[in-house]
HTML snippet that shows the backbone in 3Dmol.js (N, CA, C, O; Angstrom):
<script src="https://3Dmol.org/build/3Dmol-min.js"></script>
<div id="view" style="width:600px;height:400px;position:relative"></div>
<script>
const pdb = `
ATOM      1  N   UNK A   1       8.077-139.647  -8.385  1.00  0.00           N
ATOM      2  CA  UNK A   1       9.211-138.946  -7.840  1.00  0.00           C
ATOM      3  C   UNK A   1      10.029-138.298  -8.950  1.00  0.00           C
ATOM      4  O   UNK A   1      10.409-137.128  -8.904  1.00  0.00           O
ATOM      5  N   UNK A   2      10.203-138.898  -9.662  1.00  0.00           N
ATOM      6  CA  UNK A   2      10.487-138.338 -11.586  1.00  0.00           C
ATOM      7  C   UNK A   2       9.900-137.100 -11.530  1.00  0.00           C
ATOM      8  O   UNK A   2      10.487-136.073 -11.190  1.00  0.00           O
ATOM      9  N   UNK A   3       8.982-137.163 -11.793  1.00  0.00           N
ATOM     10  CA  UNK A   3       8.014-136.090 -12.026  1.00  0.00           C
ATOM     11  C   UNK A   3       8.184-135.059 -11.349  1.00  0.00           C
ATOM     12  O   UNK A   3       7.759-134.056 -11.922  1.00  0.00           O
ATOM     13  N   UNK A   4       8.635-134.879 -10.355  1.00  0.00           N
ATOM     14  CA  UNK A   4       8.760-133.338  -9.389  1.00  0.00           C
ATOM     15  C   UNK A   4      10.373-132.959 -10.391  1.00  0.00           C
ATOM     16  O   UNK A   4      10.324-131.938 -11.076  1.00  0.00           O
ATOM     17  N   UNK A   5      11.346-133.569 -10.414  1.00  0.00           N
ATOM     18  CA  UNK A   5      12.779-133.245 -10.503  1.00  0.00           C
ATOM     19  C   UNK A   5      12.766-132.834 -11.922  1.00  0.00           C
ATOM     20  O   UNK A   5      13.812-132.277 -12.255  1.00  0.00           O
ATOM     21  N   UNK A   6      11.766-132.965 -12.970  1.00  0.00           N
ATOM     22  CA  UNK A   6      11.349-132.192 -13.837  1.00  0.00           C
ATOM     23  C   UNK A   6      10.788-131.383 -14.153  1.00  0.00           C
ATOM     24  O   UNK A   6       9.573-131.547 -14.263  1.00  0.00           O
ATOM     25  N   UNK A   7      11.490-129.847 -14.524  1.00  0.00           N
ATOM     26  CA  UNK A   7      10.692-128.693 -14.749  1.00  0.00           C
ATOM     27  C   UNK A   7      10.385-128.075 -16.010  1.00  0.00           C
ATOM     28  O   UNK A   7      10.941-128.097 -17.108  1.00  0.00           O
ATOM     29  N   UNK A   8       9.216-127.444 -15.504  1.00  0.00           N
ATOM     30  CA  UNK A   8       8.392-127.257 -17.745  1.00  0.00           C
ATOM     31  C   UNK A   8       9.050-125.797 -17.772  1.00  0.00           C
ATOM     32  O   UNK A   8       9.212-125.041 -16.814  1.00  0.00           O
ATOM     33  N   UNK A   9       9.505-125.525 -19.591  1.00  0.00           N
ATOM     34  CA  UNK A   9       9.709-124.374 -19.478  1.00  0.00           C
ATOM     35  C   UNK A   9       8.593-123.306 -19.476  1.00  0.00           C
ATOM     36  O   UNK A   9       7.430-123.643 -19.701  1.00  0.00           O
ATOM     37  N   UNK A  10       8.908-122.098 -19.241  1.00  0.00           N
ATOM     38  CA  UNK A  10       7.945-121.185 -19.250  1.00  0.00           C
ATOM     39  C   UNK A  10       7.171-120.955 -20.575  1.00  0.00           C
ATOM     40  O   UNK A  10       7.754-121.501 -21.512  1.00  0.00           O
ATOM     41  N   UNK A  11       6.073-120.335 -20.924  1.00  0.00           N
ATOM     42  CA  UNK A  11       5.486-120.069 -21.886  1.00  0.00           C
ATOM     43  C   UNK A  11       6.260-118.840 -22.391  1.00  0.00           C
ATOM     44  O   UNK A  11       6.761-118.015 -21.627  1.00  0.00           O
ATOM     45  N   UNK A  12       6.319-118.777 -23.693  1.00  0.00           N
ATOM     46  CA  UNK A  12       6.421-117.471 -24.569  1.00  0.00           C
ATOM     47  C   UNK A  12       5.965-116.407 -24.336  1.00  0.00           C
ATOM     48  O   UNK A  12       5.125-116.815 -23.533  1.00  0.00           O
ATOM     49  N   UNK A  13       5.754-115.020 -24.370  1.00  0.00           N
ATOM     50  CA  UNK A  13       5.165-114.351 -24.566  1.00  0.00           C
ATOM     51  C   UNK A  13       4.797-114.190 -25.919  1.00  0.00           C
ATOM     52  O   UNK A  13       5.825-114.002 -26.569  1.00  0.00           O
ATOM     53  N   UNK A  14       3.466-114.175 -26.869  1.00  0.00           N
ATOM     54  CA  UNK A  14       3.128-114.491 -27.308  1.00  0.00           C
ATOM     55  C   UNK A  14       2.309-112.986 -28.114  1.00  0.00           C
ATOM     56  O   UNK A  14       2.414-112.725 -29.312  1.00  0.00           O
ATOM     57  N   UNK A  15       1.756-112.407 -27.401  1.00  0.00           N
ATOM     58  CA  UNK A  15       0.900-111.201 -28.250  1.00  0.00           C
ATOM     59  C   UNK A  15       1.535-110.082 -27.247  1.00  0.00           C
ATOM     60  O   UNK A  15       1.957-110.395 -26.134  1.00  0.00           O
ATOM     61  N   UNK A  16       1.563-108.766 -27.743  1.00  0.00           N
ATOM     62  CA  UNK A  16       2.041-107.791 -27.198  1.00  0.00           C
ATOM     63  C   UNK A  16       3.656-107.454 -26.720  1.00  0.00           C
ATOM     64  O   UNK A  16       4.165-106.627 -25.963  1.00  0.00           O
ATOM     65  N   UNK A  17       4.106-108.419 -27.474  1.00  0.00           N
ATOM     66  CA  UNK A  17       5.838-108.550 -27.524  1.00  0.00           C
ATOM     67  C   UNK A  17       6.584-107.258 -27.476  1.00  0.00           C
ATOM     68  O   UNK A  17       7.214-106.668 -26.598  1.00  0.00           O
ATOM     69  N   UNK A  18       6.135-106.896 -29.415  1.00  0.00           N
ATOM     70  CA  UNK A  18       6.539-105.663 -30.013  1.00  0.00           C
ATOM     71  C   UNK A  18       6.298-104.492 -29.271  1.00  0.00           C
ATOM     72  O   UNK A  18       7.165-103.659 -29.009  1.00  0.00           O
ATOM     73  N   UNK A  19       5.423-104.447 -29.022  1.00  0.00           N
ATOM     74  CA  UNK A  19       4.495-103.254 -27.786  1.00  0.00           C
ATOM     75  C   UNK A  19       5.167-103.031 -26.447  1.00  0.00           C
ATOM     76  O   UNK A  19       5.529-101.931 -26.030  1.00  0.00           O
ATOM     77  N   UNK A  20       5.281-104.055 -25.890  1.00  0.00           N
ATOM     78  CA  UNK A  20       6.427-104.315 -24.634  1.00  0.00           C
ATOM     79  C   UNK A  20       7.764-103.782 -25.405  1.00  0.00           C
ATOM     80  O   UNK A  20       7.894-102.679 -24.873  1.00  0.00           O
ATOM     81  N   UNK A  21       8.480-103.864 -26.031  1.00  0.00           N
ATOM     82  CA  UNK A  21       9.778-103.690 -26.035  1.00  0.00           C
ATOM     83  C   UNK A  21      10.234-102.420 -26.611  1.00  0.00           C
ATOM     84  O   UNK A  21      11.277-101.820 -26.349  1.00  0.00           O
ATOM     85  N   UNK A  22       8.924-101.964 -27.772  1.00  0.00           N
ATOM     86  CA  UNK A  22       8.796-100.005 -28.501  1.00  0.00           C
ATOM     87  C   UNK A  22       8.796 -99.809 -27.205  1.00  0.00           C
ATOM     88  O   UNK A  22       9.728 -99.030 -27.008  1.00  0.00           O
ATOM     89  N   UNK A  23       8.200-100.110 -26.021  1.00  0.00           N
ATOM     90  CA  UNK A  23       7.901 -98.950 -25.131  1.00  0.00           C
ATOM     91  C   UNK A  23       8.869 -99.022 -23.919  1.00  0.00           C
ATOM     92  O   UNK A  23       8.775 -98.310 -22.919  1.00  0.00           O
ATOM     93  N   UNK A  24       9.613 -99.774 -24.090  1.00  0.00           N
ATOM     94  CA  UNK A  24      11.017-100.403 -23.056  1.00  0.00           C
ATOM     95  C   UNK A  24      11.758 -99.535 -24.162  1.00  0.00           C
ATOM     96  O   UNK A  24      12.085 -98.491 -23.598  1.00  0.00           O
ATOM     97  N   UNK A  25      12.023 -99.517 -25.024  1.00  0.00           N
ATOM     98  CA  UNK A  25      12.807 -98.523 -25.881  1.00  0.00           C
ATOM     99  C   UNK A  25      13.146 -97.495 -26.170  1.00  0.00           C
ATOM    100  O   UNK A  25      14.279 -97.014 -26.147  1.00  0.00           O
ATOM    101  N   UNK A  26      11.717 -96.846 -26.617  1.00  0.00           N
ATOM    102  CA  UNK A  26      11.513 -95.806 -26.151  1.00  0.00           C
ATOM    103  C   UNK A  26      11.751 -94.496 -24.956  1.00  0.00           C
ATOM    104  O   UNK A  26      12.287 -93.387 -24.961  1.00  0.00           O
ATOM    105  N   UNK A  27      11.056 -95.304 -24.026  1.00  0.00           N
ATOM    106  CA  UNK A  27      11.694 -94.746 -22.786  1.00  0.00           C
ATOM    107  C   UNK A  27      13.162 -94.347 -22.520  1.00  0.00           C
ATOM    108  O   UNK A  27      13.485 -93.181 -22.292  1.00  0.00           O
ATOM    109  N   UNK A  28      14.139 -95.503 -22.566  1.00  0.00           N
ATOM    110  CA  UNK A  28      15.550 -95.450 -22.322  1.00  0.00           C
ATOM    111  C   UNK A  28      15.727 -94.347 -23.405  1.00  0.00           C
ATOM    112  O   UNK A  28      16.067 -93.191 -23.150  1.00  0.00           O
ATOM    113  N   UNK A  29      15.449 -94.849 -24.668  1.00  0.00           N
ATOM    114  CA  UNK A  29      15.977 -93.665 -25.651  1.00  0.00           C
ATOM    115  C   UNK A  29      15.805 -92.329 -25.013  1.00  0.00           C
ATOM    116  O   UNK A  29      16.748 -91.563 -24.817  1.00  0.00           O
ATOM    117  N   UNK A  30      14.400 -92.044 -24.653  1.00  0.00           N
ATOM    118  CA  UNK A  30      14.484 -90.342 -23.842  1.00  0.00           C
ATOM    119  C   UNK A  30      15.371 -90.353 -23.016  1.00  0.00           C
ATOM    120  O   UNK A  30      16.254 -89.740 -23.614  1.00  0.00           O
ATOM    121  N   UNK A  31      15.892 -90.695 -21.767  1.00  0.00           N
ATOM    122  CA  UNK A  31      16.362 -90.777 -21.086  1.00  0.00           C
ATOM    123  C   UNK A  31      17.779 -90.730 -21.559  1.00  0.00           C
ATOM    124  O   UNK A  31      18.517 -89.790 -21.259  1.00  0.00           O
ATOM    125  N   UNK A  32      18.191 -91.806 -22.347  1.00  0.00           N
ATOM    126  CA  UNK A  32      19.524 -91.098 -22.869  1.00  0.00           C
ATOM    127  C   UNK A  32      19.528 -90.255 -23.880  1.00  0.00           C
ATOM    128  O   UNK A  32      20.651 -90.046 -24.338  1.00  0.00           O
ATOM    129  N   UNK A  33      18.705 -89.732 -24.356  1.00  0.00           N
ATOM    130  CA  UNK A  33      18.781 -88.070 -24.753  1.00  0.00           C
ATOM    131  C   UNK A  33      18.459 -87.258 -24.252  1.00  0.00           C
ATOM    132  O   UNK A  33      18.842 -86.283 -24.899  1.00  0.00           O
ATOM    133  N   UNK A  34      17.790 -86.867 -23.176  1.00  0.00           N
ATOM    134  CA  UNK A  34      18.000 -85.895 -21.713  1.00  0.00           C
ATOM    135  C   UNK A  34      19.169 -85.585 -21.192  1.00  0.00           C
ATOM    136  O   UNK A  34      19.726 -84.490 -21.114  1.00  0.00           O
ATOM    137  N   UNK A  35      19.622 -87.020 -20.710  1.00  0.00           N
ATOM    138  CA  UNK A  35      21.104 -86.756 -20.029  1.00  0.00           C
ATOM    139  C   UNK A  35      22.032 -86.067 -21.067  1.00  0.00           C
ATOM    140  O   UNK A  35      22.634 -84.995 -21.004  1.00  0.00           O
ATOM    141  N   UNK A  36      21.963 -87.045 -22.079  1.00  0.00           N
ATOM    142  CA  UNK A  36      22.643 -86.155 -23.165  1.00  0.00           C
ATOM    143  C   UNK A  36      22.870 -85.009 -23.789  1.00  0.00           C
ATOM    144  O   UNK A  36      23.924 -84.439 -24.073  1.00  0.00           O
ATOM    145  N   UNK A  37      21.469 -84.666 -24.016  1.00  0.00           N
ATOM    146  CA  UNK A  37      21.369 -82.770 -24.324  1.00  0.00           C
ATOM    147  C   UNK A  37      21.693 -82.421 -22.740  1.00  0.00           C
ATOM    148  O   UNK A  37      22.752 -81.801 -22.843  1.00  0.00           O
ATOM    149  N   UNK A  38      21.382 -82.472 -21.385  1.00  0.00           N
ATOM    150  CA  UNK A  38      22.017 -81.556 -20.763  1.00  0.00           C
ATOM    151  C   UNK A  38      23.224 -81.910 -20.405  1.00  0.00           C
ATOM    152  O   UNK A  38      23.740 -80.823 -20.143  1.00  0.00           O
ATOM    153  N   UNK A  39      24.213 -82.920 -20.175  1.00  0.00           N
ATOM    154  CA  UNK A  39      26.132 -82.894 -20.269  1.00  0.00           C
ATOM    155  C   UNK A  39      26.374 -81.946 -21.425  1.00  0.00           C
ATOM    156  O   UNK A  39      27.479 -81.406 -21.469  1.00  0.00           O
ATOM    157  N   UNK A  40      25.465 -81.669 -22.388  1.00  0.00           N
ATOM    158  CA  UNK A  40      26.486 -81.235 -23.735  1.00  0.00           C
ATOM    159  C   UNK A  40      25.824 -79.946 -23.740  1.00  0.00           C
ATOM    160  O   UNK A  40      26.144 -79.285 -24.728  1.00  0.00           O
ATOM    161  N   UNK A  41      24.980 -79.353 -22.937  1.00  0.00           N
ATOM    162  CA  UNK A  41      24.532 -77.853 -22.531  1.00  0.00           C
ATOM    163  C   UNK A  41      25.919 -77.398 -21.300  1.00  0.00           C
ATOM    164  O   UNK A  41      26.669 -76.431 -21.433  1.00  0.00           O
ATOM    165  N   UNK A  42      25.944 -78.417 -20.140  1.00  0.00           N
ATOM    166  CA  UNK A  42      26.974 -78.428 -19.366  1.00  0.00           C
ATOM    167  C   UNK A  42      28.259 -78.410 -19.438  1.00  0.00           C
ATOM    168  O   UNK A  42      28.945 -77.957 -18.521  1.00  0.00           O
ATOM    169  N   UNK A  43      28.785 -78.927 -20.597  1.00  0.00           N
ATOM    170  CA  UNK A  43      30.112 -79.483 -20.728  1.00  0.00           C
ATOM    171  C   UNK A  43      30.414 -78.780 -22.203  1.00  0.00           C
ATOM    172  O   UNK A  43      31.595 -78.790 -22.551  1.00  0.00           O
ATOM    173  N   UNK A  44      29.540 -78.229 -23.013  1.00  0.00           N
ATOM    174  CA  UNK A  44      29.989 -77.655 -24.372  1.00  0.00           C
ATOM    175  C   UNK A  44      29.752 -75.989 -24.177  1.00  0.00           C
ATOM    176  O   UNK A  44      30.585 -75.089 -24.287  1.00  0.00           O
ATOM    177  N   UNK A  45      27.914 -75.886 -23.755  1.00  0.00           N
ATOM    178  CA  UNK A  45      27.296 -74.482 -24.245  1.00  0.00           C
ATOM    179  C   UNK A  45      27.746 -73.796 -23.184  1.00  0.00           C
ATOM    180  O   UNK A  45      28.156 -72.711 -23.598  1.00  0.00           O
ATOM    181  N   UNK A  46      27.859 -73.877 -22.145  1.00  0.00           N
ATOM    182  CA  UNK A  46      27.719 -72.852 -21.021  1.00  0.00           C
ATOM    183  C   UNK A  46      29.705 -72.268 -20.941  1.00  0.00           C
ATOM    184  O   UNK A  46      30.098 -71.103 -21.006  1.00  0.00           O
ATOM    185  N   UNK A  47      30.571 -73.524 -20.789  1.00  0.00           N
ATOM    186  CA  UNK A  47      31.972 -72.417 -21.289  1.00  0.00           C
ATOM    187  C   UNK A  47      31.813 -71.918 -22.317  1.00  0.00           C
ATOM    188  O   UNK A  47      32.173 -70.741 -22.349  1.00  0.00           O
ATOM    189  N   UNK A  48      31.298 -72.429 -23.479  1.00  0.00           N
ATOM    190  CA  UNK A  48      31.412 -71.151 -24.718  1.00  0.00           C
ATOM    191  C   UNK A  48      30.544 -69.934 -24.459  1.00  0.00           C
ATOM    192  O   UNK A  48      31.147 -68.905 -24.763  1.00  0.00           O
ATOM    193  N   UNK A  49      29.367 -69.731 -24.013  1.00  0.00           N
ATOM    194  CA  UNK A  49      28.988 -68.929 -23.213  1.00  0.00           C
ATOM    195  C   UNK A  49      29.083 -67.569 -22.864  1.00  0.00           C
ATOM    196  O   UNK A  49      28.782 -66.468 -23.325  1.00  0.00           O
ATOM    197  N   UNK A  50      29.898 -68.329 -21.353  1.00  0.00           N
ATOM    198  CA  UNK A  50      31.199 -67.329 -20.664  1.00  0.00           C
ATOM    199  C   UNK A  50      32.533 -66.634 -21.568  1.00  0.00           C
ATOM    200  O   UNK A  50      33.164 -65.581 -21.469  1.00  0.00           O
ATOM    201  N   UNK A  51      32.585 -67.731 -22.418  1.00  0.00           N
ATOM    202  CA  UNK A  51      34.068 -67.281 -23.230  1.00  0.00           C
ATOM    203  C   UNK A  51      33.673 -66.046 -24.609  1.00  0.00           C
ATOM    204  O   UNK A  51      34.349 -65.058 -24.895  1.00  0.00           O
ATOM    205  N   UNK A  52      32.630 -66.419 -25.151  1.00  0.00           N
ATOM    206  CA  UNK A  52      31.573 -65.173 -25.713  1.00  0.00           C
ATOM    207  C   UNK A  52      31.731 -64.080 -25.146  1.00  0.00           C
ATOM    208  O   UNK A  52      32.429 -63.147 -25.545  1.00  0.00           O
ATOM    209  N   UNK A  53      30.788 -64.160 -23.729  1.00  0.00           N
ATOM    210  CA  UNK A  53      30.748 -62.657 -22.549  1.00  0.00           C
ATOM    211  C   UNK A  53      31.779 -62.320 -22.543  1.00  0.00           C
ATOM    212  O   UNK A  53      31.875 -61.139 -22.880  1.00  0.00           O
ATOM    213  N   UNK A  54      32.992 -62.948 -22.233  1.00  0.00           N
ATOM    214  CA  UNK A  54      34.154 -61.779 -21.306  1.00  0.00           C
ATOM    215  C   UNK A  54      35.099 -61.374 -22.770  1.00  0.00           C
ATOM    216  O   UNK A  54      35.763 -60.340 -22.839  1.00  0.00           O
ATOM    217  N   UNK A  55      34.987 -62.635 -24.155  1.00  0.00           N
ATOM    218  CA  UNK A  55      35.489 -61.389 -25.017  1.00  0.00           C
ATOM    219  C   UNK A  55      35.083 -60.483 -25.478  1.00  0.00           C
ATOM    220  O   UNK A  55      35.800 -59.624 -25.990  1.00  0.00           O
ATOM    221  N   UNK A  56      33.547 -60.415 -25.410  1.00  0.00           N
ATOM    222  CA  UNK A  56      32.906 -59.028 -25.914  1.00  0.00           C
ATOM    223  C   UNK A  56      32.454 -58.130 -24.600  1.00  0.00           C
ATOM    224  O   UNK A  56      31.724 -57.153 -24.771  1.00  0.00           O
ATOM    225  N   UNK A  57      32.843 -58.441 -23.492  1.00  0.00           N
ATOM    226  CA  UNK A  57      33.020 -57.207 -22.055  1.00  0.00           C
ATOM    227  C   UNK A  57      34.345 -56.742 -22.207  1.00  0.00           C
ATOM    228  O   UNK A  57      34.624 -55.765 -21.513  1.00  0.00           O
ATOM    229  N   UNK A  58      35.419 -57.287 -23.092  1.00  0.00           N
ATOM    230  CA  UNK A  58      37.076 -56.908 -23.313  1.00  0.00           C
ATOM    231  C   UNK A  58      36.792 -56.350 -24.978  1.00  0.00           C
ATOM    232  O   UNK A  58      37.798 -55.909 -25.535  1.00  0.00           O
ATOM    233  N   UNK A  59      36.109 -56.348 -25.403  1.00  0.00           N
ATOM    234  CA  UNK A  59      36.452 -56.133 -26.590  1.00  0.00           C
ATOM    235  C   UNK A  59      36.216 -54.460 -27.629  1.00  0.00           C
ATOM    236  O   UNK A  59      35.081 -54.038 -27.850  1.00  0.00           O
ATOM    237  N   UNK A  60      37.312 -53.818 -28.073  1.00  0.00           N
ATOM    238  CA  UNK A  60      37.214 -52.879 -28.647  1.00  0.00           C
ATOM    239  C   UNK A  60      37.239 -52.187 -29.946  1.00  0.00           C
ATOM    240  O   UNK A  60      38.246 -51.697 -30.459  1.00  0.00           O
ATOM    241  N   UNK A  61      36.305 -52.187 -30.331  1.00  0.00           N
ATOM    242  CA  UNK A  61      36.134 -52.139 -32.053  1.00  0.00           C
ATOM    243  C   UNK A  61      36.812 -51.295 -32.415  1.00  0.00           C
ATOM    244  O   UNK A  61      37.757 -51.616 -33.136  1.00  0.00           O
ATOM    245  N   UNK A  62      36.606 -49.818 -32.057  1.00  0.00           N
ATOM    246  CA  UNK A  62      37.321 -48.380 -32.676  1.00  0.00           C
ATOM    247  C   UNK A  62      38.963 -49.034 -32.428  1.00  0.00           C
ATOM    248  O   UNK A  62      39.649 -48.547 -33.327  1.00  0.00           O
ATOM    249  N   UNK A  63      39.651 -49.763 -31.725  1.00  0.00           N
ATOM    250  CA  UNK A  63      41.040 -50.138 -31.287  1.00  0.00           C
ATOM    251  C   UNK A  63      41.421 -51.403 -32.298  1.00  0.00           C
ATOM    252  O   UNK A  63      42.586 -51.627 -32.626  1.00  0.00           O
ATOM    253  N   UNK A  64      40.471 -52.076 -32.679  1.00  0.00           N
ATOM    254  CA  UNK A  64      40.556 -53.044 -33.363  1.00  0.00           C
ATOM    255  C   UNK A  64      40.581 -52.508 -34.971  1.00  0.00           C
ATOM    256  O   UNK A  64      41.386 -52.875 -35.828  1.00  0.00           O
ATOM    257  N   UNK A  65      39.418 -51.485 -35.148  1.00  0.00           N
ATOM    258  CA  UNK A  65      39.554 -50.830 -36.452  1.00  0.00           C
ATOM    259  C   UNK A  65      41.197 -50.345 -36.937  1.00  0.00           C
ATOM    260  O   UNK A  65      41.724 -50.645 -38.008  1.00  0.00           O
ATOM    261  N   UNK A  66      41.924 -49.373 -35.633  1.00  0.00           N
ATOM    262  CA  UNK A  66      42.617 -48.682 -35.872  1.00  0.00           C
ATOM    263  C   UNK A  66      43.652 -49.541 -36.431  1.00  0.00           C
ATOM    264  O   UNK A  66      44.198 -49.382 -37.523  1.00  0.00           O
ATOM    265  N   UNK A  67      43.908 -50.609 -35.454  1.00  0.00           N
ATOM    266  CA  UNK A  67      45.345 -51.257 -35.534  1.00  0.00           C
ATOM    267  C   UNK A  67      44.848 -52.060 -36.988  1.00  0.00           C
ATOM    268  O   UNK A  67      45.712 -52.161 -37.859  1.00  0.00           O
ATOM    269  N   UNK A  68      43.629 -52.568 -37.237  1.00  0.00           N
ATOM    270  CA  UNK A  68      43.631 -53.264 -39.321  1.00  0.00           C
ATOM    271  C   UNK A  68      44.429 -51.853 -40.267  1.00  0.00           C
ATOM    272  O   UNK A  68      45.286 -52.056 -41.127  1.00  0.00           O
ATOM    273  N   UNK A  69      44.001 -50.675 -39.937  1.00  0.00           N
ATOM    274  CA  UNK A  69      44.093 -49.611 -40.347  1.00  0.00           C
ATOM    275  C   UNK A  69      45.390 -49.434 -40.648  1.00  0.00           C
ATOM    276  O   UNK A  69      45.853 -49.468 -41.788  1.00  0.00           O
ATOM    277  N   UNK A  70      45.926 -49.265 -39.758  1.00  0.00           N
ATOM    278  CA  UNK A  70      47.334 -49.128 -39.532  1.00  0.00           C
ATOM    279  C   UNK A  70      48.436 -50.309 -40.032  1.00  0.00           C
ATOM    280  O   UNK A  70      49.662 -50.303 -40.142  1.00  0.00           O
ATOM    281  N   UNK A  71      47.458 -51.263 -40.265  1.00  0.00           N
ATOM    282  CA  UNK A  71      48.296 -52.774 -40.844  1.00  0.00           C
ATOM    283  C   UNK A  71      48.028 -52.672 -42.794  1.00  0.00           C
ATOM    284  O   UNK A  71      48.582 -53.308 -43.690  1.00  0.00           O
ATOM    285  N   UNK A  72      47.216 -51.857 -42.839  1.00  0.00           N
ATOM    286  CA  UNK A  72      46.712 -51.129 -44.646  1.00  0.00           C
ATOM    287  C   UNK A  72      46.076 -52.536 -44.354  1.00  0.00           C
ATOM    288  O   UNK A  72      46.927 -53.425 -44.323  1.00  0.00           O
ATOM    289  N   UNK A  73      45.047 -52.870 -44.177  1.00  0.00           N
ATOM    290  CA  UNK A  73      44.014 -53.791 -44.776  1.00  0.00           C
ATOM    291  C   UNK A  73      42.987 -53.381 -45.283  1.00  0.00           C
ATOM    292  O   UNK A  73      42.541 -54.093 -46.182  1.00  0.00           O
ATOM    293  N   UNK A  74      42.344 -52.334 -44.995  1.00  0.00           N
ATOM    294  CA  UNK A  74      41.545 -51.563 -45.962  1.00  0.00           C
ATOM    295  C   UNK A  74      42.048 -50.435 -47.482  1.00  0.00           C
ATOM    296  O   UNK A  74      42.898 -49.545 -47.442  1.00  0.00           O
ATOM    297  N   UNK A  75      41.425 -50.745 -48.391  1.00  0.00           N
ATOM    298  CA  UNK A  75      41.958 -50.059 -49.958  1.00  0.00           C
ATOM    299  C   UNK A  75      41.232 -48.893 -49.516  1.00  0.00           C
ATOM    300  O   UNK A  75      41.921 -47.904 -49.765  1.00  0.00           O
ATOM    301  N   UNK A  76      39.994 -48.535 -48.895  1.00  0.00           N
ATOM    302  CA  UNK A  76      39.374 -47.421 -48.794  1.00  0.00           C
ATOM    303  C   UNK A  76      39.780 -45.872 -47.635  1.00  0.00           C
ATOM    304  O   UNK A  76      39.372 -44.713 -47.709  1.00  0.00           O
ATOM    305  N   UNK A  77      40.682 -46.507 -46.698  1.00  0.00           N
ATOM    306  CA  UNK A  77      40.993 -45.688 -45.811  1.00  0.00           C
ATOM    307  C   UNK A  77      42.441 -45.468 -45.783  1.00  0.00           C
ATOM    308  O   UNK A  77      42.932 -44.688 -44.967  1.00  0.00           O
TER     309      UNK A  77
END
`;
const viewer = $3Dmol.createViewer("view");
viewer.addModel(pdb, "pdb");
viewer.setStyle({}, {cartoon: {color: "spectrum"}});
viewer.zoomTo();
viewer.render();
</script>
């Protein structure tokens, strides 16, 4: 009756440990660098982006030249 109310522990894992756990590792690692590169495509690249486009759809060089011009920042003109 002893004998039942005592339990053996489990065996070790023993060969293929390292192998099991590179590849439990591994994995997650991709996975949190997926999510990662795309939040930071989502959340960094795509407003800078947009904010790129609409200042160079607003933006005017010959107007921008004039007014440096007019401020003497060029020795040549």
């Amino acid at each position: 009756m002893a004998d039942k109310a005592v339990s053996t522990a489990s065996k070790p894992m023993m060969r293929g440990l390292l192998n099991a756990q590179i590849k439990r590792n591994l994995i997650a690692s991709l996975v949190f660098a997926a999510i990662s590169g795309v939040a930071v495509k989502q959340l960094i690249g795509n407003p800078r982006k947009r904010k790129y486009a609409e200042f160079y759809r607003t933006y005017d060089a010959e107007k921008e030249f004039e007014e440096m011009k007019a401020k003497g920042l060029f020795q040549s003109c």
